[in-house]
N, C-alpha and C positions, 0 to 999 in steps of 0.2 A: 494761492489759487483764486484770488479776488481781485474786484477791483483791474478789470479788464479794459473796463471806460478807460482808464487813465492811458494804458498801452493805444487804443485805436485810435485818442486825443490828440497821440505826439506825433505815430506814425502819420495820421491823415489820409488813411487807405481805405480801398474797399476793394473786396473779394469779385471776380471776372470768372467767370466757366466759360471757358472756347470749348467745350467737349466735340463739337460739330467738325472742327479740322485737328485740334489737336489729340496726344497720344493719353490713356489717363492720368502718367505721372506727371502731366502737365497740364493740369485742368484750372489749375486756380495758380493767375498770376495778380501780380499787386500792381496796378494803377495811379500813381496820386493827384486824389480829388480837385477840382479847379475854384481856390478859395478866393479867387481876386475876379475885376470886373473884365479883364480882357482876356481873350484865348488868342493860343496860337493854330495858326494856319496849320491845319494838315499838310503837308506835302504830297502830290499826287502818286503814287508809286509808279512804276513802272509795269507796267502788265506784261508777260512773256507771250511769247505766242503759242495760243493753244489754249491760254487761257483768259477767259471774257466775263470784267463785274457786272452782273445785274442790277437794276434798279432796285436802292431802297437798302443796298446791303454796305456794310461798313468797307470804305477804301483801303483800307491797310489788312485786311482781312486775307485776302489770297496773296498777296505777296510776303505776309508773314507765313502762313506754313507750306507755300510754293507747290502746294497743290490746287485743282481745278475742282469748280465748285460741286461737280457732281459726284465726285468721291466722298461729300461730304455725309454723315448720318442722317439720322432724324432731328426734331428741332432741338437747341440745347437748354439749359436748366436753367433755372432763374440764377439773375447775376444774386451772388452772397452764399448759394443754397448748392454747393457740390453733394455730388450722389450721397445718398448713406449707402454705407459699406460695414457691417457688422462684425468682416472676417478680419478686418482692421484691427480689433479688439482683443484678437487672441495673442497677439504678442505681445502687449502690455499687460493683461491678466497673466499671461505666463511670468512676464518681467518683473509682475506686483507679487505673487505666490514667489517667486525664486530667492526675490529682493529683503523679503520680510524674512524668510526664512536662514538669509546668512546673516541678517542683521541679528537676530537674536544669537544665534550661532557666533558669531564675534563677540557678541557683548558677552558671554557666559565664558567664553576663554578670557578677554579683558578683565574679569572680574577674578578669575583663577589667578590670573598673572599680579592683577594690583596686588592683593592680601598675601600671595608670598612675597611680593616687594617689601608689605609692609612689615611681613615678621623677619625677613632678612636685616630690613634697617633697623628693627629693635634690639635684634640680638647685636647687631652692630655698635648699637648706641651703648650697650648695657660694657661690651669690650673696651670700647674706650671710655668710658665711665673709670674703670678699672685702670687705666693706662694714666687716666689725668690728676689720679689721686697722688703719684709718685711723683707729678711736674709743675715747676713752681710758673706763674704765668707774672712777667716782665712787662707794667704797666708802664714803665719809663722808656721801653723800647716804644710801645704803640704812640704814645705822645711824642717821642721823637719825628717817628712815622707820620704823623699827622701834621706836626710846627713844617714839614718837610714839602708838604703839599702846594699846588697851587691852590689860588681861592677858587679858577675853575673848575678842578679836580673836587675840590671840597662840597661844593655845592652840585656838582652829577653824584657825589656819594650821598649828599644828603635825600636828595631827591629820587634815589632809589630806595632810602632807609624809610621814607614816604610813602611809596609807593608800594613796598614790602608790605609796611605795617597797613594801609589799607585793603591789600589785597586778604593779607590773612584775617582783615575783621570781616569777610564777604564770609556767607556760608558758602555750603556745598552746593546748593543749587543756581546760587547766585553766579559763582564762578562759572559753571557749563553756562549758564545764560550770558556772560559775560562774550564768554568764545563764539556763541551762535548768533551772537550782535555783530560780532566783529568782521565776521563772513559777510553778513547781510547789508552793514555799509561797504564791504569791500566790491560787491557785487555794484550795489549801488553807483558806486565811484565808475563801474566800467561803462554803464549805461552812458554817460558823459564822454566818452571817448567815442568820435562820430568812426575812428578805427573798426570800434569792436562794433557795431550793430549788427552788421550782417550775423557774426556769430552770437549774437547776445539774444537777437530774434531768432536762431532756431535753437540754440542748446535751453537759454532759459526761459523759454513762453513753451506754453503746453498747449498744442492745439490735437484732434484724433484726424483731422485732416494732412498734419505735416507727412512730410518724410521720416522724420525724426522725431518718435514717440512715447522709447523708452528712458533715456536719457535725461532729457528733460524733466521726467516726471521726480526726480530725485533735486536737477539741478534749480529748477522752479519756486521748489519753499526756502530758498533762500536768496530770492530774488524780487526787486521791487523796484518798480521806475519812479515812485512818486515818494517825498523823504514823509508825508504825510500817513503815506500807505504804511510804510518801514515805520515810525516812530509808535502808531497803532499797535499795530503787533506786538512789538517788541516791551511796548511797556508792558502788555497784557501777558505776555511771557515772563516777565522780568519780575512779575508780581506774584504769578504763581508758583515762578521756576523752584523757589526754597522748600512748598509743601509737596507738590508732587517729586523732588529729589528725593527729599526724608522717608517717599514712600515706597520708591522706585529703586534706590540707588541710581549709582551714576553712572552705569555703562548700561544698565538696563532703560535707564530713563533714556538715550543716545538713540537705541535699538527702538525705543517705541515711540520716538519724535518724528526720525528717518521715515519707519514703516509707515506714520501716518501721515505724513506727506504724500509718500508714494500713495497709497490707498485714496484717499481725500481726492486726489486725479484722476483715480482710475473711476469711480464715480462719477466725476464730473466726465470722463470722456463717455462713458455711457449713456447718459441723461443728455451731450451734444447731441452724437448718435442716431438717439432717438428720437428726439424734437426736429436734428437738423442746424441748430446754429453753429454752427462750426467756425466759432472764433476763438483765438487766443484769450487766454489766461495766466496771471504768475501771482506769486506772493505766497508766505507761509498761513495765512488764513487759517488754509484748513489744518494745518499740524497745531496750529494755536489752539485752534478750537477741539482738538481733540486731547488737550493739555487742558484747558479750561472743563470742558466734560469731566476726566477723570478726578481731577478736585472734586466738580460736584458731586460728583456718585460717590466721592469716601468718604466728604465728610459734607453730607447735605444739609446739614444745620447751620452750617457756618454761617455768617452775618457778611453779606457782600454791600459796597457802593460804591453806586455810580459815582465818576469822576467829575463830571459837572454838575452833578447834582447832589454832593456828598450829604446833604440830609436826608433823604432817602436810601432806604437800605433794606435789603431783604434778603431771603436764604439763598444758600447755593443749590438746591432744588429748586424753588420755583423760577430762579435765574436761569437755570437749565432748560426747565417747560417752555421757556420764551422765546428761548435763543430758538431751540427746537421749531415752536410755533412760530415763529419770524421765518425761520430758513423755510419751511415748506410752503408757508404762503408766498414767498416768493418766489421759490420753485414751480409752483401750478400758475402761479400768475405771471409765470416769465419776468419778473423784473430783473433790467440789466444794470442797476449797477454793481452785487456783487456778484461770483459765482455760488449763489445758494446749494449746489449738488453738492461742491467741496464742503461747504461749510457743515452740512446736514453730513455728508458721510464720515468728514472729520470727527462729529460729536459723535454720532451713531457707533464707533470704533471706540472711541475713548470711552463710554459707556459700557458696553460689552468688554473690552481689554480689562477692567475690574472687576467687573461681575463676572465674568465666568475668564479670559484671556490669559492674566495673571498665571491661577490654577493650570490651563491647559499646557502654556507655553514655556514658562518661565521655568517653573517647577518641574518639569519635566526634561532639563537642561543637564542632570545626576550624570545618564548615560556619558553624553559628550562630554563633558568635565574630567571623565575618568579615562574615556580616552585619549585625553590631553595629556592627563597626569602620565598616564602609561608610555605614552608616546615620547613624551620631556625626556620622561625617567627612560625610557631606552636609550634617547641620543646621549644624554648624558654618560652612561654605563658606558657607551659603545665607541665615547672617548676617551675614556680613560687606557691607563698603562697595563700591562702586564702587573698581577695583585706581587705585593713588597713583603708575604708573610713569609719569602724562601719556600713553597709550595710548586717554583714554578716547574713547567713542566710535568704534571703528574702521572704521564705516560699510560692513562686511561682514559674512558670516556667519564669516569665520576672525580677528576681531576681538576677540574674549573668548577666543583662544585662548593657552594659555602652552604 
């Protein structure tokens, strides 16, 4: 949600209101700016008859929406400054409220689902425990198996036995951060394909002017034009991601990354809104920042340092106060190189989601869980066979009874 400069940098555009002839879903078209020392000639248009340019007005002006100037409205808005529109907002508030509520919603069935995988695979374990005590294991077969190989072979096997054994030295939260890197350069990767832009500028940049509003606001925290922007993040993810896992779990921690991207948006499209600057935005910023919050809030004594300054070093509460005091100073003072609302509503979530979110949301998941279980357990039952006790048919209604 930060780090918008970078996006307006590459494009080289600026925002145009024709409200005067055109319709509203086409009020803001993109231009690009004239960075070299020579311009091209206009072309004169063709004027139709019936219709005649006035002195002082732009010549491509009536022959783009081929109507006559006196249909036209009142004067139009300053170029960059399309209308605010408030009602705008109720579909992504709706989309933010719907969005957060299946995500926890999912994460409490995933979590149902993991721990019976996992007591499935122990009783599993413990069966063939049992099966391998009676089987003698043929180490001259596997050395045959192996003299048998090529040396390319050998060395993709080794380099998966590599790769294995690093993977299981990562913790738990290491790994989900692992995966949510992996998105974030993949995203990266398409920014570079001059293919994708058109799509890449409306699904992942967040602006409350697009068309496309809801969307985005999910697709966006994991999206990042600059590798500078992405490398930021992700290391400040990458460093938390093991304490807030151990605190969280790992389908809840998923559910509460997601939601606070989404939120951290919806934020920031209100605070456009309201001011009026309605320009794009991307980047997980604000889900970071709302990962960095929740650390601070559990465990506020902790001993943070800065990165380039690793002599210094102070709590994660007073690191909090700052971040906090950084984002709203630059909020009222409008500076634009981050999006400060994302950042500020990022923390402001992550803060509350321990303090009170936690309790309200998480723990209150019992209901739904049970009627997972219920549910499973009926498709289950309701595949099975006819019962094998010789009972069948019992030729009443308390006949299928157990």
């Amino acid at each position: 949600m930060a780090c918008w400069g970078y996006l307006n940098k590459w494009t080289k555009v600026q925002f145009i209101t024709h409200t005067s002839v055109l319709s509203p879903s086409k009020r803001i078209i993109l231009h690009p700016q004239q960075r070299c020392a020579f311009r091209k000639v206009q072309k004169k248009p063709e004027t139709r008859k019936g219709s005649h340019e006035e002195p002082g007005r732009p010549p491509g002006d009536v022959a783009e929406a081929g109507l006559p100037r006196k249909d036209a409205p009142g004067p139009p808005h300053p170029p960059g400054m399309p209308p605010r529109n408030p009602r705008r907002l109720i579909k992504p508030l709706m989309f933010t409220v719907g969005f957060t509520g299946c995500s926890f919603g999912a994460a409490a069935i995933l979590q149902y689902e993991s721990v019976k995988s996992r007591l499935d695979s122990l009783l599993e374990e413990r069966e063939s425990e049992k099966t391998d005590k009676f089987q003698t294991h043929d180490t001259a077969h596997w050395h045959n198996w192996w003299n048998q190989l090529s040396d390319f072979q050998r060395q993709v096997i080794l380099f998966m036995s590599v790769m294995d054994d690093m993977w299981s030295s990562l913790s738990e939260g290491q790994k989900v951060a692992t995966g949510i890197i992996a998105i974030n350069a993949a995203v990266l990767c398409c920014w570079r394909m001059p293919s994708l832009q058109r799509s890449m500028l409306k699904y992942f940049t967040t602006n409350p002017a697009s068309k496309t509003r809801c969307l985005p606001m999910v697709l966006s925290s994991f999206s990042h034009y600059s590798i500078v922007h992405m490398v930021v993040n992700m290391y400040v993810l990458w460093t938390f991601s093991t304490s807030i896992v151990s605190v969280l779990g790992r389908e809840q921690f998923l559910a509460f990354y997601t939601s606070a991207g989404v939120i951290s948006t919806m934020v920031s499209y209100v605070c456009k809104t309201a001011t009026g600057r309605l320009h794009p935005s991307l980047g997980a910023s604000g889900a970071v920042m709302t990962v960095l919050a929740a650390v601070c809030t559990k465990m506020p004594e902790a001993k943070l340092a800065i990165v380039l300054l690793p002599m210094f070093s102070l709590t994660a509460g007073n690191a909090l106060k700052a971040l906090v005091a950084i984002d709203t100073t630059g909020l009222f003072l409008r500076w634009r190189i981050f999006d400060h609302a994302a950042h500020l509503g990022g923390t402001l979530f992550g803060v509350w989601y321990i303090a009170y979110g936690q309790e309200l949301i998480w723990k209150s998941r019992e209901p739904l869980v049970k009627f997972w279980h219920e549910l499973r357990r009926g498709m289950s039952d309701g595949g099975r066979g006819p019962p094998r006790d010789g009972r069948r048919g019992g030729g009443g209604k308390g006949g299928g009874q157990s």
